[in-house]
N, C-alpha and C positions, 0 to 999 in steps of 0.2 A: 608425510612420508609413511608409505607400509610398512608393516613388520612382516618379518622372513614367517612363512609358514615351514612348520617343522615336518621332517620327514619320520615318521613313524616305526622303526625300523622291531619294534617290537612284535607291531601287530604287522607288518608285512612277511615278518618271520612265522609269528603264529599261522600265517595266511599260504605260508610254503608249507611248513610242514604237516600242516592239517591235509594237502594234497599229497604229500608224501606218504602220508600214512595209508591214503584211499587206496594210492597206486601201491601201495606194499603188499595190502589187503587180495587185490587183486591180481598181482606176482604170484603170490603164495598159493590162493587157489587157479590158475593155470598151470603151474609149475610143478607144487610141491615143495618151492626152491623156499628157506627162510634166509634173505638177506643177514651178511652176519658183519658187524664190526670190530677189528679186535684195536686197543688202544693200550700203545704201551708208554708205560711213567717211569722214569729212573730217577729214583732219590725221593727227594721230599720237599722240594719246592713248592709253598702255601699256595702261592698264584696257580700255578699248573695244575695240583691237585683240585683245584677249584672249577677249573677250566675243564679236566677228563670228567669231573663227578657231571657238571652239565653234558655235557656231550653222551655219555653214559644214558645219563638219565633222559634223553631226546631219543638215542637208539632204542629203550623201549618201549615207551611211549608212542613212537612210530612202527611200535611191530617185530623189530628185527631184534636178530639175536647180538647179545653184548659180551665179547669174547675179551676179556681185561688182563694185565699183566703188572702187577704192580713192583718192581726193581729194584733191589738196593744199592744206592750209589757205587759200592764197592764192584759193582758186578763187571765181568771184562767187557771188551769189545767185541770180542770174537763170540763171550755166549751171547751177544745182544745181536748178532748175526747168524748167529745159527737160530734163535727161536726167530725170527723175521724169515730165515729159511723154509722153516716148519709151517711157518702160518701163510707165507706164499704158497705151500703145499697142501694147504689143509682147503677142501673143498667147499666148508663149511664157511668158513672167511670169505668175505666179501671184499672187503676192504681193508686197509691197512694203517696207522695213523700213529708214528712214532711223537707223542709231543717232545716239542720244544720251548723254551733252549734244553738242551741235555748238560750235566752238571762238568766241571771242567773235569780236560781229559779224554774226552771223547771227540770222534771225527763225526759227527753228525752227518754230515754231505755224501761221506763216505756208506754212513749207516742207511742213507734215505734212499741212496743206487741201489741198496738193494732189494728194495721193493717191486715188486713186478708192476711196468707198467696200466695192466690191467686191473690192479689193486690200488695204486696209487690214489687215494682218494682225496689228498692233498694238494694234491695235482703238483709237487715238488721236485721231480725227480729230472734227474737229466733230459731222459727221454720225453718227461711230461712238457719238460721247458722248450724242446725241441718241438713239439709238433702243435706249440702254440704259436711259437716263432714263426714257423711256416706257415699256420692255418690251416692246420688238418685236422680234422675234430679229436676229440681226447676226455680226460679228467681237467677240468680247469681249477685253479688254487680257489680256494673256496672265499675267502676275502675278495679279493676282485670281485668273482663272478658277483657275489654279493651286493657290492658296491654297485654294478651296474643293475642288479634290479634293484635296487632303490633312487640311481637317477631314473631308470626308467618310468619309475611311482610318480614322478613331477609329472612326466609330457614332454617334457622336455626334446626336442629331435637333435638328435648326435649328428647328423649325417651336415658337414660341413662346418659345425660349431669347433671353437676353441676352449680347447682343454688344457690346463696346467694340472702336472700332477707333484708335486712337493714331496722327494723322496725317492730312493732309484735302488732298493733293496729286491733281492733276487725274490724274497717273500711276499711282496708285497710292489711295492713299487714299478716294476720291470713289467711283470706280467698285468698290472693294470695299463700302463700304457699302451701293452700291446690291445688287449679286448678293447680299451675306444679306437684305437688303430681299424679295426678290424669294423668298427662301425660308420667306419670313415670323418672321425672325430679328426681336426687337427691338432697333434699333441706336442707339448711341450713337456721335457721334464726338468723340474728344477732342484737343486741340493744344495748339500754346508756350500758350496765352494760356489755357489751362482751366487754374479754380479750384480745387485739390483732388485733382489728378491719381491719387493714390494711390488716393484713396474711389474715387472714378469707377471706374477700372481694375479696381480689388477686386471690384464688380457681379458682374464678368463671366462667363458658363459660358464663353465664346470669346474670346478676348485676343488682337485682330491687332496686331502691332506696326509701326508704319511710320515711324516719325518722323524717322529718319537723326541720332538720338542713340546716340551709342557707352552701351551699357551702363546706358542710362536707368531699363530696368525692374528691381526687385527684389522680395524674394519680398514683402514687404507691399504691394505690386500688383496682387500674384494671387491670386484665389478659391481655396480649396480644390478641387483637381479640377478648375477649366478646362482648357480645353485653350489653349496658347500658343503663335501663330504668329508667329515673329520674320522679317521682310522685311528689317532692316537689316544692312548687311554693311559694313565699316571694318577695312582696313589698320594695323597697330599694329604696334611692334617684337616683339609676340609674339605675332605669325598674327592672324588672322585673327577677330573679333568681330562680334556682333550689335548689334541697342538694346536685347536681352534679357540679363539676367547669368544666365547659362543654369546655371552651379553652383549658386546664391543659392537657385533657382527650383525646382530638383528634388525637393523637400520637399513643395511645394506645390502644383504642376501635375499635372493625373493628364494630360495630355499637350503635351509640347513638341518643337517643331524645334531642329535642333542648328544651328550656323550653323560652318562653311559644310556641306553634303549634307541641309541642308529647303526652303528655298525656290527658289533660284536653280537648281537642277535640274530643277524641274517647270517654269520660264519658259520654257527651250527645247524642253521637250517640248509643252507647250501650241501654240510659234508651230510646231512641226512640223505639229500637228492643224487648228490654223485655216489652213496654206498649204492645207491639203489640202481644209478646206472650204472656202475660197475657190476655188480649181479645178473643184469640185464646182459649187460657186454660176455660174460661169462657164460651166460646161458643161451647165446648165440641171437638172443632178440634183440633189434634194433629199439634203444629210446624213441617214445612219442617227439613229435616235433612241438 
């Protein structure tokens, strides 16, 4: 019996944004334009702060400029709308990136309409969900898009394979079924409330996991050979875990992400690529194909 070869997602990341930064390089001198990020924190949640300081620190290392806003929980909802007003106006911003969750008290959903779709780098917003729905090019949520360039890293061909994807959240879940949709993947999606979860999952050539269950899947889950992409990431007294029980799994998967260095590496290499098409889009130049 093989063992699952791992998907890389660290060095497939280093491998985007190394390009990210050519093509910045290159923006700047035709333009003049420096891509700019602005990233707004409210409160003091340790996770998140962890989360902007990487991102941050990707935006300059790739060139662009890092436009930070850091919030005190007490702050309203109306200033947290008016400065996303300002920085939708501000020419120098490229893109736009409210983290989440935001502390309770706040309408989030509310706060993230108001980002201009041309900013949206998160690819979150009504408008951005709508015109992925459709299939009209846009900003795409940067998890997803991520997720599929790293099936893509197997060989793996989408175009008629079967997909489960474990998880049906607006952030995550939704919009990744749509992008295999859109590859002409046959998708399933499954949740708390699917009948049979093992069968289901079993289907699958492609196993995206998203559910934010510590250690939910095991190797009677997985197809011989799919490929398995674990999205969930949970703090434990001993490091760090997926919803995937990634030991269990190695038997059966001809390929898996490791948690942590599969998924959560390519998210910030993704929102590197969309600041940079969004400045693109701004500055009236069509993205390379």
């Amino acid at each position: 019996m093989t063992t699952a070869r791992i998907i890389d997602g660290t060095q497939i990341a280093r491998d985007l944004r190394a390009t990210v930064a050519e093509d910045v390089a290159s923006f700047r001198r035709s333009t003049g334009i420096v891509p700019g990020l602005a990233t707004l924190l409210v409160g003091e949640d340790p996770a998140s702060e962890v989360y902007v300081r990487n991102k941050r620190k990707a935006v300059i290392a790739a060139g662009m400029a890092d436009v930070h806003h850091h919030l005190d929980a007490d702050i309203s909802q109306a200033a947290i709308a008016e400065l996303i007003a300002d920085l939708a106006a501000d020419d120098t911003v490229s893109g736009i990136l409210l983290q989440l969750p935001l502390p309770t008290g706040f309408d989030s959903a509310a706060l993230i309409n108001l980002i201009p779709f041309a900013k949206d780098v998160d690819g979150l917003t009504t408008l951005s969900a709508g015109l992925l729905a459709r299939g009209v090019s846009g900003l795409r949520p940067c998890t997803p898009t991520g997720v599929m360039r790293l099936i893509d890293s197997t060989g793996v061909d989408l175009d008629g394979a079967t997909a489960v994807v474990v998880g049906r959240s607006e952030l995550v879940g939704g919009p990744m079924s749509r992008l295999l949709l859109e590859r002409n993947a046959t998708v399933t999606i499954a949740h708390s409330h699917t009948r049979d979860l093992e069968g289901v999952a079993s289907t699958a050539d492609v196993l995206v996991v998203a559910a934010g269950v510590p250690a939910l899947i095991g190797a009677n889950h997985i197809k011989q050979g799919a490929v398995v992409i674990d999205i969930g990431i949970h703090r434990t007294d001993h490091g760090l875990i997926g919803d995937v029980r990634f030991d269990e799994v190695l038997d059966r998967a001809g390929w898996v992400t490791p948690v942590p260095g599969g998924v959560g590496p390519m998210t910030i290499a993704v929102l590197m690529a969309n600041t940079l098409a969004a400045a693109r889009m701004q500055a009236g130049i069509p993205a390379p194909v």
